[in-house]
Predicted model as a PDB file, atoms N, CA, C, CB and O in Angstrom, pLDDT in the B-factor column:
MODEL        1                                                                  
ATOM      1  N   UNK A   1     -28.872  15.558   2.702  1.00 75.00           N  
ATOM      2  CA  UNK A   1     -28.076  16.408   3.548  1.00 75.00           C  
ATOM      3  C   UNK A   1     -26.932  15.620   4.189  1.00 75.00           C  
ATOM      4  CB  UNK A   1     -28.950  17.049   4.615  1.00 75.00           C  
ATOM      5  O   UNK A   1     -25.845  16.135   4.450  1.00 75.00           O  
ATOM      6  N   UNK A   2     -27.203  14.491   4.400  1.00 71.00           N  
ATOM      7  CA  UNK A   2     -26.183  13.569   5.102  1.00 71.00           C  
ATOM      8  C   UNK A   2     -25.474  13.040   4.080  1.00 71.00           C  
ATOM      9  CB  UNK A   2     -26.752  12.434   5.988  1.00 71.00           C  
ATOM     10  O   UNK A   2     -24.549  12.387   4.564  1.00 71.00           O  
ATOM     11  N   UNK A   3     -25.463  13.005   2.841  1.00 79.00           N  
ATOM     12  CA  UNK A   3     -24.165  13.041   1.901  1.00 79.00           C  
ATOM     13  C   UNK A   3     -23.578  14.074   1.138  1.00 79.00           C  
ATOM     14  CB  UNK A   3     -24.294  12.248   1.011  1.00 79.00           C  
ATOM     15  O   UNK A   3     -22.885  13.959   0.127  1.00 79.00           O  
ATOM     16  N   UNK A   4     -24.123  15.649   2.055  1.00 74.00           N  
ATOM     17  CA  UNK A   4     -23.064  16.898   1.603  1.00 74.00           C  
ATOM     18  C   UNK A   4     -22.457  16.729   2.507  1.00 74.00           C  
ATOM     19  CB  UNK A   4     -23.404  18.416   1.404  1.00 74.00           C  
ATOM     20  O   UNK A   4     -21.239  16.692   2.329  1.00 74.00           O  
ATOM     21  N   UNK A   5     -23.101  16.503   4.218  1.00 74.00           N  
ATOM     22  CA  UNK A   5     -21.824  16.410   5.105  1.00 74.00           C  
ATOM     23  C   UNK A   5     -20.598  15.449   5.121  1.00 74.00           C  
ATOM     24  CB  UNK A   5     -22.256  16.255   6.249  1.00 74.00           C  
ATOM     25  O   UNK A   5     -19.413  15.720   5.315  1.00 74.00           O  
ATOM     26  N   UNK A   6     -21.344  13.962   4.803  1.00 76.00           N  
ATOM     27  CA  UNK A   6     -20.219  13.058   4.477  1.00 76.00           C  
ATOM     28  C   UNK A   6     -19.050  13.522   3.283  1.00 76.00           C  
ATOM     29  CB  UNK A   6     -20.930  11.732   4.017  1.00 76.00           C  
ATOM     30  O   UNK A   6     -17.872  13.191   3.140  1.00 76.00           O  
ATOM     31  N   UNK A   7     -19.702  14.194   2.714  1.00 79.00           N  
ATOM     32  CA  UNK A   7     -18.753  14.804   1.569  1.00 79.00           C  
ATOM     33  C   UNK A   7     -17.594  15.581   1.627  1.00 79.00           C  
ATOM     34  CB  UNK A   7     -19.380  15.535   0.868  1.00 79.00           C  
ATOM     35  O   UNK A   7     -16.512  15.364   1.082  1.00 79.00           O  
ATOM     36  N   UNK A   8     -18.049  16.832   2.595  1.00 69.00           N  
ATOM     37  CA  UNK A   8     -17.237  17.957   2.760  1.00 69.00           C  
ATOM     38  C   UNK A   8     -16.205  16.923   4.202  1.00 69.00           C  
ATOM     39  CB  UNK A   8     -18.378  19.739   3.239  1.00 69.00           C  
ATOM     40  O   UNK A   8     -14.998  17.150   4.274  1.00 69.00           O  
ATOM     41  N   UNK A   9     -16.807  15.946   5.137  1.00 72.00           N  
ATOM     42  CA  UNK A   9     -15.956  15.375   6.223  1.00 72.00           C  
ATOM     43  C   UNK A   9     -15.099  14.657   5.226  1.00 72.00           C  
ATOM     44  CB  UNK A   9     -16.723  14.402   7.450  1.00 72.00           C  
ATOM     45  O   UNK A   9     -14.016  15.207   5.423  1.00 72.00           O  
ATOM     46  N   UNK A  10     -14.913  13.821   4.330  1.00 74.00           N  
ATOM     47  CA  UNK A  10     -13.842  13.072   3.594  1.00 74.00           C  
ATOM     48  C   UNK A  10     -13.408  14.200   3.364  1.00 74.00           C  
ATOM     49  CB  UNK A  10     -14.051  12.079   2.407  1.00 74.00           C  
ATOM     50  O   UNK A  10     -12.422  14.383   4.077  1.00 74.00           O  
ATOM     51  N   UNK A  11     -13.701  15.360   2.522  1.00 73.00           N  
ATOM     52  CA  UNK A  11     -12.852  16.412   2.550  1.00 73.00           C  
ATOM     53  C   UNK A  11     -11.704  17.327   3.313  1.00 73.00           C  
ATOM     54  CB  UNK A  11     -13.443  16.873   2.403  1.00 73.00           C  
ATOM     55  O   UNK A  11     -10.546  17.700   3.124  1.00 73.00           O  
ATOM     56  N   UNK A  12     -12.364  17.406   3.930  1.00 66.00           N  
ATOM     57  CA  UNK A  12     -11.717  18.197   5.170  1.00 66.00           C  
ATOM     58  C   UNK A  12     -10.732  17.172   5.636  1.00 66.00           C  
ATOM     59  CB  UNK A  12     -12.838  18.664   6.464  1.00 66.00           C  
ATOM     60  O   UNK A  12      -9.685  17.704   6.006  1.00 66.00           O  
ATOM     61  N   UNK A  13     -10.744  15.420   5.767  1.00 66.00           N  
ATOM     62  CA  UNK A  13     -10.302  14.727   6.395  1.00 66.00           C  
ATOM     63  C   UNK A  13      -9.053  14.157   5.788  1.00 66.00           C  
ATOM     64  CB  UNK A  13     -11.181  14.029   6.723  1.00 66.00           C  
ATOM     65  O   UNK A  13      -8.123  13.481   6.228  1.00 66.00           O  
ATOM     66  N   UNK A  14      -9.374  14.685   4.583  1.00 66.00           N  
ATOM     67  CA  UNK A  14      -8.013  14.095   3.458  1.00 66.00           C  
ATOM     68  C   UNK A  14      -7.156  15.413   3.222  1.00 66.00           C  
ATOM     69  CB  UNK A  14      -8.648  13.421   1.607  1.00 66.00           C  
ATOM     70  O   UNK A  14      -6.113  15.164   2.616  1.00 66.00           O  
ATOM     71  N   UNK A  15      -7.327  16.710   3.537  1.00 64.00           N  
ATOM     72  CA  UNK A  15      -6.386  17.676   3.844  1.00 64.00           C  
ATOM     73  C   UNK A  15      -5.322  17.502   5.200  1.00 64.00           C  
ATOM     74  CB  UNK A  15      -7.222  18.873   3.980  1.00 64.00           C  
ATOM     75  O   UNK A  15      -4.179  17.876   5.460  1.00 64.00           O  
ATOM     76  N   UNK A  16      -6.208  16.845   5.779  1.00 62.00           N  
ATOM     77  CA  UNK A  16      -5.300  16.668   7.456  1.00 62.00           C  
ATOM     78  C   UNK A  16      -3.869  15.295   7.475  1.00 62.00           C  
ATOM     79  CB  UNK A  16      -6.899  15.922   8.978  1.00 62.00           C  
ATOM     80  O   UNK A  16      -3.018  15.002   8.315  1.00 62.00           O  
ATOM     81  N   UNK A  17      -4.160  14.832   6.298  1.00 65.00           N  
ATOM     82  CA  UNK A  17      -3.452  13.765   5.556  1.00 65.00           C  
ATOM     83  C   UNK A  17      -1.597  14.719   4.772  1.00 65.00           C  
ATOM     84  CB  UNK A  17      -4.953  13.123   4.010  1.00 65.00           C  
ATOM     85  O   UNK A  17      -0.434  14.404   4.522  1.00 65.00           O  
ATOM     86  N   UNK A  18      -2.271  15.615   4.728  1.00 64.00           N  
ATOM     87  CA  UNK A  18      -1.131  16.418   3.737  1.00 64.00           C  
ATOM     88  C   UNK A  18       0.155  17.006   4.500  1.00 64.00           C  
ATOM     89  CB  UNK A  18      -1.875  17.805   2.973  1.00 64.00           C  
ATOM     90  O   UNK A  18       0.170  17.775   5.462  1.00 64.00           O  
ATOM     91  N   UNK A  19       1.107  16.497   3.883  1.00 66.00           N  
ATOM     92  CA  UNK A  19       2.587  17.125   4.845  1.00 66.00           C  
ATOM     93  C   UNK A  19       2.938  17.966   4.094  1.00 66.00           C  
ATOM     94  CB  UNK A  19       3.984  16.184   5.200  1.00 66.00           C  
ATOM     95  O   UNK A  19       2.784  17.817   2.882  1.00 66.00           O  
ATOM     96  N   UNK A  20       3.542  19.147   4.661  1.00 67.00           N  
ATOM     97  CA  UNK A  20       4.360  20.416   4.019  1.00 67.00           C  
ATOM     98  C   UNK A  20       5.528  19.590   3.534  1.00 67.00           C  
ATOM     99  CB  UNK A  20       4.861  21.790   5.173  1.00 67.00           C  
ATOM    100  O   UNK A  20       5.923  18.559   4.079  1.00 67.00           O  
ATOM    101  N   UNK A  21       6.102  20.220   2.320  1.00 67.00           N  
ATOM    102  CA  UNK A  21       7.736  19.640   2.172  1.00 67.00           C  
ATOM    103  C   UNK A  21       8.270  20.596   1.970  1.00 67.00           C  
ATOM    104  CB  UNK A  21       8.224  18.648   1.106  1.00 67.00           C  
ATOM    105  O   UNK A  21       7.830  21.538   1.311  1.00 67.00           O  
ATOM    106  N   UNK A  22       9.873  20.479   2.789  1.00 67.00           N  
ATOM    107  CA  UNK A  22      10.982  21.819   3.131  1.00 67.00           C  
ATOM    108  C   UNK A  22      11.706  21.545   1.840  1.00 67.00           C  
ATOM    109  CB  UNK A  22      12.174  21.750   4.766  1.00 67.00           C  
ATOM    110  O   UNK A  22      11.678  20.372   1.468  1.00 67.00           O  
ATOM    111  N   UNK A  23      12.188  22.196   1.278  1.00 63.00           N  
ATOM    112  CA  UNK A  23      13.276  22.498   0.579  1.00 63.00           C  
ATOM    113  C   UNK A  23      14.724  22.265   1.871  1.00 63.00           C  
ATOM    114  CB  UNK A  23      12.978  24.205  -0.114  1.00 63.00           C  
ATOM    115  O   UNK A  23      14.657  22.682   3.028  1.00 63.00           O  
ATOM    116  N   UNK A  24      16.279  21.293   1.100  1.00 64.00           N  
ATOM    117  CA  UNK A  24      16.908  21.224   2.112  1.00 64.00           C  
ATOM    118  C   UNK A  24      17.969  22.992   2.085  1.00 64.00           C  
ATOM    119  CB  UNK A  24      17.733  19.592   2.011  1.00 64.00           C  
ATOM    120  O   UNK A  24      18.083  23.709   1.091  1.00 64.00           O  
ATOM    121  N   UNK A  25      18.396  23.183   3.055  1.00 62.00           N  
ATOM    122  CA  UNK A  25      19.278  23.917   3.323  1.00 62.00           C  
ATOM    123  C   UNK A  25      20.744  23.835   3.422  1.00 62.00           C  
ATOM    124  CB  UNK A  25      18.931  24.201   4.091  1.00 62.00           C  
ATOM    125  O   UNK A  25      21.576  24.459   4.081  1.00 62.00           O  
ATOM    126  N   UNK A  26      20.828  22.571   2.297  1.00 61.00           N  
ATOM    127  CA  UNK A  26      22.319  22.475   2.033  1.00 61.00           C  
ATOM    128  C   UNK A  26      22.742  22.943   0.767  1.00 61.00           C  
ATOM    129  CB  UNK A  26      22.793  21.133   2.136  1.00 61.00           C  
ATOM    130  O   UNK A  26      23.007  22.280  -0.236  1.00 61.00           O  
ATOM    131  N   UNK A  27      22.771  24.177   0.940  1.00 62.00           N  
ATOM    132  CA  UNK A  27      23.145  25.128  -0.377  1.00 62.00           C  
ATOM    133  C   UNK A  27      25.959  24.532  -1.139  1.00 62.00           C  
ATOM    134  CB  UNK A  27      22.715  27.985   0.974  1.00 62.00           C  
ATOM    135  O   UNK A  27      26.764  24.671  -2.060  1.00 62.00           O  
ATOM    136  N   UNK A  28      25.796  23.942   0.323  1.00 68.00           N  
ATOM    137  CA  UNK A  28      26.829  23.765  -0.333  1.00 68.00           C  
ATOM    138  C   UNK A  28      27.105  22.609  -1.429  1.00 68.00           C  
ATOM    139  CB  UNK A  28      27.595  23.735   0.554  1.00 68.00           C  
ATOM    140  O   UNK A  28      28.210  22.562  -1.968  1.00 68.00           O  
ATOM    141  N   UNK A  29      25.858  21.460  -1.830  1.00 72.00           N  
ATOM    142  CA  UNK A  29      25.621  20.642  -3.187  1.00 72.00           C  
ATOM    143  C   UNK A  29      25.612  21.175  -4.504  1.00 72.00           C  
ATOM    144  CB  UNK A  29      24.442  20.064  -3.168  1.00 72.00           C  
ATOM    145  O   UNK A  29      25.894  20.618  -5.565  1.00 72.00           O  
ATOM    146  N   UNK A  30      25.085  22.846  -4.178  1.00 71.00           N  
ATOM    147  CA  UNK A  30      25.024  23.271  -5.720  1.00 71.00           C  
ATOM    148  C   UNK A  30      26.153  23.905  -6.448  1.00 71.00           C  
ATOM    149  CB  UNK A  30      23.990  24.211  -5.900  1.00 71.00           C  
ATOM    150  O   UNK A  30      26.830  24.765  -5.884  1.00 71.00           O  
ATOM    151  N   UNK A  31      26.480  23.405  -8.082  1.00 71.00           N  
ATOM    152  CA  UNK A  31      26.953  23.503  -8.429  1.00 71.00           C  
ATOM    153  C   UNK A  31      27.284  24.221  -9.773  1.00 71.00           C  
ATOM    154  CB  UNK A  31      26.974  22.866  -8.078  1.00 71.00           C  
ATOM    155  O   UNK A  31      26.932  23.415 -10.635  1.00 71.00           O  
ATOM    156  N   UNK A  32      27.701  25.146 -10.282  1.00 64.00           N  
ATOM    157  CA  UNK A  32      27.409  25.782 -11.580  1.00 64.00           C  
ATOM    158  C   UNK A  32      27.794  24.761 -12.853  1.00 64.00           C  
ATOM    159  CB  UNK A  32      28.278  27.203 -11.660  1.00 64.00           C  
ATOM    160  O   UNK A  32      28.728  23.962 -12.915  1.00 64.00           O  
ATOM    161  N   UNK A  33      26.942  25.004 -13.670  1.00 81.00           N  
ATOM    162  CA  UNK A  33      26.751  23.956 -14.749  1.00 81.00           C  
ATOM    163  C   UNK A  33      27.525  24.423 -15.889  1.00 81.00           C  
ATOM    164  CB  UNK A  33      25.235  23.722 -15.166  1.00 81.00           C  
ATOM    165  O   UNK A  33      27.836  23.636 -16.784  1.00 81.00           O  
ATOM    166  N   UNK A  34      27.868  25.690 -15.917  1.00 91.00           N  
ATOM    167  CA  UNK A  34      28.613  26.410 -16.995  1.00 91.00           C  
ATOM    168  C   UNK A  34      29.703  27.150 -16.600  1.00 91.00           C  
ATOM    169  CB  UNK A  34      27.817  27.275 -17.685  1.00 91.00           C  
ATOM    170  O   UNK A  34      29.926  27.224 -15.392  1.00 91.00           O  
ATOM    171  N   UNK A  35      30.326  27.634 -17.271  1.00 91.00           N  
ATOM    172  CA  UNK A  35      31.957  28.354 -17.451  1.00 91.00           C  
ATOM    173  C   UNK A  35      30.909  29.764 -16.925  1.00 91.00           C  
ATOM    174  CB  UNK A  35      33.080  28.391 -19.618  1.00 91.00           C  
ATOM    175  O   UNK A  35      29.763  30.122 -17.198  1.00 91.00           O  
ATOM    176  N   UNK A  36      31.897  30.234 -16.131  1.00 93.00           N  
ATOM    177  CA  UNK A  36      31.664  32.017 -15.887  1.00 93.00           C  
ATOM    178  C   UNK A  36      32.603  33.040 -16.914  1.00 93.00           C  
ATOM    179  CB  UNK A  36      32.236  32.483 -14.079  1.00 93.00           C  
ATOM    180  O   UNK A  36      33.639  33.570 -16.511  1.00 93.00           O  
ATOM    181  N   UNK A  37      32.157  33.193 -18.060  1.00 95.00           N  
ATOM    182  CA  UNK A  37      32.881  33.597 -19.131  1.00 95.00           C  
ATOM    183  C   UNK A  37      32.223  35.531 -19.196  1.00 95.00           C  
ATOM    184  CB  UNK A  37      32.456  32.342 -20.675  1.00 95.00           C  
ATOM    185  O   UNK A  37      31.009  35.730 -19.163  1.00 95.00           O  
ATOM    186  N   UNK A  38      33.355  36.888 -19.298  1.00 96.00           N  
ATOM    187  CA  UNK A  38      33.146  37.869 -19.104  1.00 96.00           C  
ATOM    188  C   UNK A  38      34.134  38.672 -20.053  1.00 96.00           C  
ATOM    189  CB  UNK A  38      33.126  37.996 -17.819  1.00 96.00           C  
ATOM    190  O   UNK A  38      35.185  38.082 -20.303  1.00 96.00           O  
ATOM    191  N   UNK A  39      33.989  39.722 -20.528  1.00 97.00           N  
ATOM    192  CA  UNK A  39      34.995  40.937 -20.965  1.00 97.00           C  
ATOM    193  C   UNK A  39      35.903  41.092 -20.279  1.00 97.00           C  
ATOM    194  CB  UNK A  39      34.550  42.176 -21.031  1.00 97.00           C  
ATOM    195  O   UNK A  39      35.617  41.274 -19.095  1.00 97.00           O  
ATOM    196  N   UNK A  40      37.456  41.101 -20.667  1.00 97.00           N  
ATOM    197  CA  UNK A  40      38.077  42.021 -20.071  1.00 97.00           C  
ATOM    198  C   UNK A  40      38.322  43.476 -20.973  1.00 97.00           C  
ATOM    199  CB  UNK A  40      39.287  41.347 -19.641  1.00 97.00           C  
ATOM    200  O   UNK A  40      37.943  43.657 -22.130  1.00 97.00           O  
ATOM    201  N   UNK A  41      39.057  44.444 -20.112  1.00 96.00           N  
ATOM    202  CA  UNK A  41      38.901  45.093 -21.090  1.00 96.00           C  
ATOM    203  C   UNK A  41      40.415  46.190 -20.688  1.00 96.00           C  
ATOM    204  CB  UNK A  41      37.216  45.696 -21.189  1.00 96.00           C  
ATOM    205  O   UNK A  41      40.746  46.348 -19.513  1.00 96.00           O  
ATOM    206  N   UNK A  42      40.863  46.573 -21.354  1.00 95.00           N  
ATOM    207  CA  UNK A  42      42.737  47.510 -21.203  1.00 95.00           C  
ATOM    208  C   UNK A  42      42.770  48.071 -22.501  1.00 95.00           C  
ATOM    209  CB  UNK A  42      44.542  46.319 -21.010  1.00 95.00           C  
ATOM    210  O   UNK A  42      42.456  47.758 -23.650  1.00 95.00           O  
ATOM    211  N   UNK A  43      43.419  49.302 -21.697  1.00 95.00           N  
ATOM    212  CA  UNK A  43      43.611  50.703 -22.960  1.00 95.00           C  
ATOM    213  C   UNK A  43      45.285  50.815 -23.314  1.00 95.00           C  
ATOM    214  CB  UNK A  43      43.023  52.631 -22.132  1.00 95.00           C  
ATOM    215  O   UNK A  43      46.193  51.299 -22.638  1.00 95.00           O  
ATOM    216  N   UNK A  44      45.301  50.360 -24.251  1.00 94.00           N  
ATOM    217  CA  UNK A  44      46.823  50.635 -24.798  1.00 94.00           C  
ATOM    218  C   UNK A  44      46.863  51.548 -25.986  1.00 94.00           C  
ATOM    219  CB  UNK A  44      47.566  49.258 -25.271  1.00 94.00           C  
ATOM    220  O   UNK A  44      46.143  51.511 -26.983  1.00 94.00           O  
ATOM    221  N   UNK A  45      48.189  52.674 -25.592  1.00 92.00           N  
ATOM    222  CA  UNK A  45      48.044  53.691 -26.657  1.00 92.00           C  
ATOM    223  C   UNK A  45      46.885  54.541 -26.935  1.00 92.00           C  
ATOM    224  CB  UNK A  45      48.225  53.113 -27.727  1.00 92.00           C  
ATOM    225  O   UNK A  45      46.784  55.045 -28.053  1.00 92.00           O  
ATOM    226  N   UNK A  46      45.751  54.813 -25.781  1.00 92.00           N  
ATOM    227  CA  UNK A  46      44.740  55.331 -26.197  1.00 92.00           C  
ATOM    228  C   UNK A  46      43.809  54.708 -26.925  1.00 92.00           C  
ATOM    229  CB  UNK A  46      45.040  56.166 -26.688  1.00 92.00           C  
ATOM    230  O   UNK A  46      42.682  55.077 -27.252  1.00 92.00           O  
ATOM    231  N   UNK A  47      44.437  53.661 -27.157  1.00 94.00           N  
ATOM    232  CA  UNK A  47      42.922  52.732 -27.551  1.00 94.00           C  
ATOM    233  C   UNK A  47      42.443  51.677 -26.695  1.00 94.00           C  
ATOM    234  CB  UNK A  47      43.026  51.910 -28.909  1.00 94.00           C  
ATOM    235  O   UNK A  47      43.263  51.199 -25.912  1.00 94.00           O  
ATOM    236  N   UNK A  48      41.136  51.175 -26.699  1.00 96.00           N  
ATOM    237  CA  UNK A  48      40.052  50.282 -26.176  1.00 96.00           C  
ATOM    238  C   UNK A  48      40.482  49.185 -26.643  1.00 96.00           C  
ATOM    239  CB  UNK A  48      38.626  50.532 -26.543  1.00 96.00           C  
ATOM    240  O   UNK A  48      40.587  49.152 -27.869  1.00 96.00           O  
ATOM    241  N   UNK A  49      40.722  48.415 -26.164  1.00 97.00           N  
ATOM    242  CA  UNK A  49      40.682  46.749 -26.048  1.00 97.00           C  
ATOM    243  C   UNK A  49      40.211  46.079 -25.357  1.00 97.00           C  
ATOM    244  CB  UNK A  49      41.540  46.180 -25.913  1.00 97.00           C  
ATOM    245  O   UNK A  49      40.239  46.265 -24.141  1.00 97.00           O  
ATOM    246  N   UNK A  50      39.511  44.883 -26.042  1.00 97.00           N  
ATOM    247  CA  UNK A  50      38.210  43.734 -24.923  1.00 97.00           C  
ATOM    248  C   UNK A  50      38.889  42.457 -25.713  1.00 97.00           C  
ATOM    249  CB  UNK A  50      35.741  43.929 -25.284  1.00 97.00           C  
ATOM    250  O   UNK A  50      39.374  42.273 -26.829  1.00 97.00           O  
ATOM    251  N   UNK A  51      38.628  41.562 -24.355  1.00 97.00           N  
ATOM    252  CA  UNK A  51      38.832  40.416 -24.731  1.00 97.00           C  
ATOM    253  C   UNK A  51      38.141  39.160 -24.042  1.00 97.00           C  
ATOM    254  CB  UNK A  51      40.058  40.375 -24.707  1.00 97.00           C  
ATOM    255  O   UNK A  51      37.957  39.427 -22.855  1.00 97.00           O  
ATOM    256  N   UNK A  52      37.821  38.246 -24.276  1.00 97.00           N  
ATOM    257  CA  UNK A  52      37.250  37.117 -23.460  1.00 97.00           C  
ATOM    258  C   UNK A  52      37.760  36.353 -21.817  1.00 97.00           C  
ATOM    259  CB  UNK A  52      37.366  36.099 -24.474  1.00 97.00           C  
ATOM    260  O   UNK A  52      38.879  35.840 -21.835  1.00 97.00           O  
ATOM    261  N   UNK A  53      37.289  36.311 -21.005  1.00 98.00           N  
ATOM    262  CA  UNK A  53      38.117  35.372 -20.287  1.00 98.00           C  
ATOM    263  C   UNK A  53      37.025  34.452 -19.355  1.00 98.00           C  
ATOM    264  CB  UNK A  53      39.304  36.243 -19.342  1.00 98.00           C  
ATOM    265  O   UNK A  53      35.951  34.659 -18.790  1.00 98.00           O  
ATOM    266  N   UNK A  54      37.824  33.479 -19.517  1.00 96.00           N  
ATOM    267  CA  UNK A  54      37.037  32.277 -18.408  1.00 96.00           C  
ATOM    268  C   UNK A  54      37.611  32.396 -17.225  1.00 96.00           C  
ATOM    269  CB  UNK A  54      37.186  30.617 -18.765  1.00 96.00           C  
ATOM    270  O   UNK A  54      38.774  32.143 -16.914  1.00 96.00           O  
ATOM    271  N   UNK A  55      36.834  32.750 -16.651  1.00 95.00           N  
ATOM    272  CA  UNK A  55      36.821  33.095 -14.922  1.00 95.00           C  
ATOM    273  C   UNK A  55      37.076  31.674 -14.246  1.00 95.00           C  
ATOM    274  CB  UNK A  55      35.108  33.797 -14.265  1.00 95.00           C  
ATOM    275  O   UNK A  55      37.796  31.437 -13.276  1.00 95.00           O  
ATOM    276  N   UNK A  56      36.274  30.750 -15.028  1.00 92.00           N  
ATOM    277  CA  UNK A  56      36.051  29.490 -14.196  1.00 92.00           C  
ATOM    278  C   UNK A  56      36.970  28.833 -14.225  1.00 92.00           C  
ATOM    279  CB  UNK A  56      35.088  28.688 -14.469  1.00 92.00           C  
ATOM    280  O   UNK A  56      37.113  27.992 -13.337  1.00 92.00           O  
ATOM    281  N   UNK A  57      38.091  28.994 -15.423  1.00 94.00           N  
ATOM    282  CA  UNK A  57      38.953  27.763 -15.868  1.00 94.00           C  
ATOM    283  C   UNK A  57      40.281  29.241 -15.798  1.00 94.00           C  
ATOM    284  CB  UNK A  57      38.391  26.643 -17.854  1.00 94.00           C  
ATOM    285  O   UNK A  57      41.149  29.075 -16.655  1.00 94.00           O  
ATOM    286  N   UNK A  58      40.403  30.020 -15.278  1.00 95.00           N  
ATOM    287  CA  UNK A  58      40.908  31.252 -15.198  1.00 95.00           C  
ATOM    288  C   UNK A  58      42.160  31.072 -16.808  1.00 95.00           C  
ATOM    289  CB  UNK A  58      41.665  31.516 -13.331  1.00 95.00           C  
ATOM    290  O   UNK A  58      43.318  30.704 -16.609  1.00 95.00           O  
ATOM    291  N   UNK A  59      41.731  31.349 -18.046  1.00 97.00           N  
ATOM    292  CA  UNK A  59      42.052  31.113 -19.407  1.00 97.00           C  
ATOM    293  C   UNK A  59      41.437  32.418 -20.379  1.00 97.00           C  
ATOM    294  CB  UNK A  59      41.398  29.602 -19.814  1.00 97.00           C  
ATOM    295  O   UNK A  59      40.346  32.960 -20.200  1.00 97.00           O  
ATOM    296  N   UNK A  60      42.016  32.618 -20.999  1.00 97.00           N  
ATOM    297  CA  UNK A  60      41.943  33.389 -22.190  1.00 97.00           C  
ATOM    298  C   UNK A  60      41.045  33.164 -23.120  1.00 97.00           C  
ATOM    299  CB  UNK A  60      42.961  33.364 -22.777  1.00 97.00           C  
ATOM    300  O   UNK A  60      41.041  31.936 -23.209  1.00 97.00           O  
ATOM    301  N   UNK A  61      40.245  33.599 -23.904  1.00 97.00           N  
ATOM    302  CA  UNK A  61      39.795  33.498 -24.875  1.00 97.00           C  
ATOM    303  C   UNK A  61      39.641  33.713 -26.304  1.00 97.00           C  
ATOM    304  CB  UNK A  61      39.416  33.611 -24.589  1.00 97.00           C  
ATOM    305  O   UNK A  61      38.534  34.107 -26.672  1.00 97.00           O  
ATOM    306  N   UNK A  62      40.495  33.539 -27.127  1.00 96.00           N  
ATOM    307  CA  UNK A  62      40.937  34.429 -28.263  1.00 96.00           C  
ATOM    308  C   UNK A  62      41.075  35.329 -28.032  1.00 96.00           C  
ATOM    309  CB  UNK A  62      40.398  34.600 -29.194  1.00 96.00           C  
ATOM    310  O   UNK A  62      40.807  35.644 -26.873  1.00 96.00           O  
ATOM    311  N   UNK A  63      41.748  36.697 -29.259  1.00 97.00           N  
ATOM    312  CA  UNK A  63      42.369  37.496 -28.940  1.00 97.00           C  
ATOM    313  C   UNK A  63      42.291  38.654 -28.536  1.00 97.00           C  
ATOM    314  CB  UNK A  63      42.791  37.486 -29.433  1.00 97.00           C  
ATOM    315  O   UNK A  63      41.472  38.401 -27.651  1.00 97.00           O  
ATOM    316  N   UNK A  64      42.464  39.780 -28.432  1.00 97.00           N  
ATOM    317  CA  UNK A  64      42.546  41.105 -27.914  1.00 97.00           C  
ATOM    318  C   UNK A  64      41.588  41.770 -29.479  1.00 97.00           C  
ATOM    319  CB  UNK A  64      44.520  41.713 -27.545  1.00 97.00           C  
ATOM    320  O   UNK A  64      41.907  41.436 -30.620  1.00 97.00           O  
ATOM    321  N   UNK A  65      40.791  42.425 -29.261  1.00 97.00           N  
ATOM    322  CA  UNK A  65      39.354  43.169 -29.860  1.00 97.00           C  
ATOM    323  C   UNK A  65      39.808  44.487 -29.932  1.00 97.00           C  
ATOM    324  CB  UNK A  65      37.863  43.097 -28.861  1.00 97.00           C  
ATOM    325  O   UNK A  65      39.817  45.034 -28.829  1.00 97.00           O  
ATOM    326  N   UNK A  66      40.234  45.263 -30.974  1.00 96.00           N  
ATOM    327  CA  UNK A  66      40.013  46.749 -30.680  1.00 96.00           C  
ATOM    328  C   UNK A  66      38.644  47.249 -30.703  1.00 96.00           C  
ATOM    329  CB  UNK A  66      40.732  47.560 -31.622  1.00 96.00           C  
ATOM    330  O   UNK A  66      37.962  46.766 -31.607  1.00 96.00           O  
ATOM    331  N   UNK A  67      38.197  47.899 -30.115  1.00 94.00           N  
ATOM    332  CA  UNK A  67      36.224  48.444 -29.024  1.00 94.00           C  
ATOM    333  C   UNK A  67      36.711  49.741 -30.511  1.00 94.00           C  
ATOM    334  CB  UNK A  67      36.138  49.453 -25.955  1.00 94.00           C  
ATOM    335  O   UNK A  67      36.261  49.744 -31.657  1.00 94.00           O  
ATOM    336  N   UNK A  68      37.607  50.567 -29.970  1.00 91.00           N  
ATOM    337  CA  UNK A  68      38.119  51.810 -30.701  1.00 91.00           C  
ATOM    338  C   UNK A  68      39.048  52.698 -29.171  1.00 91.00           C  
ATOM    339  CB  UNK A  68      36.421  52.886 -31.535  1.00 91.00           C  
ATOM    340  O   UNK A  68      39.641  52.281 -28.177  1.00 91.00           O  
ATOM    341  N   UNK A  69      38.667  54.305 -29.835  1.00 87.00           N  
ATOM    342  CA  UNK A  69      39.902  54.888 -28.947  1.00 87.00           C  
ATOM    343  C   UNK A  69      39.086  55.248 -27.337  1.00 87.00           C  
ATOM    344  CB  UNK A  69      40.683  56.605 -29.850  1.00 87.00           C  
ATOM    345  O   UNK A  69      37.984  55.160 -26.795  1.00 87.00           O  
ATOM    346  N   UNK A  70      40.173  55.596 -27.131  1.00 77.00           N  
ATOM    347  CA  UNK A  70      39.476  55.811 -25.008  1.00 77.00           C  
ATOM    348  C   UNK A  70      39.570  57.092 -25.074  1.00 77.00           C  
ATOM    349  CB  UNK A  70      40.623  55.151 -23.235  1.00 77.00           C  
ATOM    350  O   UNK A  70      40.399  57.791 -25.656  1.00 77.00           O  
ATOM    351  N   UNK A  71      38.308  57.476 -24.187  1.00 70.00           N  
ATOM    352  CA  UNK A  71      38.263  58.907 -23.978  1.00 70.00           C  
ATOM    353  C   UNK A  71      38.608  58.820 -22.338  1.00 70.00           C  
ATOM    354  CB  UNK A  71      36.673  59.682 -24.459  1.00 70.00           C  
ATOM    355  O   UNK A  71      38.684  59.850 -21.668  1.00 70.00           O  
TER     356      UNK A  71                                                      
ENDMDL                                                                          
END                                                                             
């Protein structure tokens, strides 16, 4: 009986040992690892056109896509 209690006391005694760890709150370090790349998209003549653009590097991406016509 006196080495379940010694047992569960190292137990209990090595939890009281344990520190929480915070995450920091300096969200202004992070940084995006990739291009923010999206559709644009303009109707000329009744038709649909899409095209690429980098948001991040604010650039073009090859050329103008006819989708088809705009309703």
């Amino acid at each position: 009986m006196k080495r379940v209690y010694a047992i569960c006391l190292a137990i209990v005694c090595s939890f009281s040992f344990i520190q929480p760890v915070f995450a920091q709150d300096n969200i202004s370090q992070i940084e995006p690892r990739s291009d923010i790349i999206d559709w644009k998209y303009k109707v000329e003549n009744g038709k649909l056109y899409k095209r690429l653009y980098n948001f991040t590097k604010e650039q073009w991406i090859g050329d103008w896509i006819l989708v088809g016509t705009a309703s």
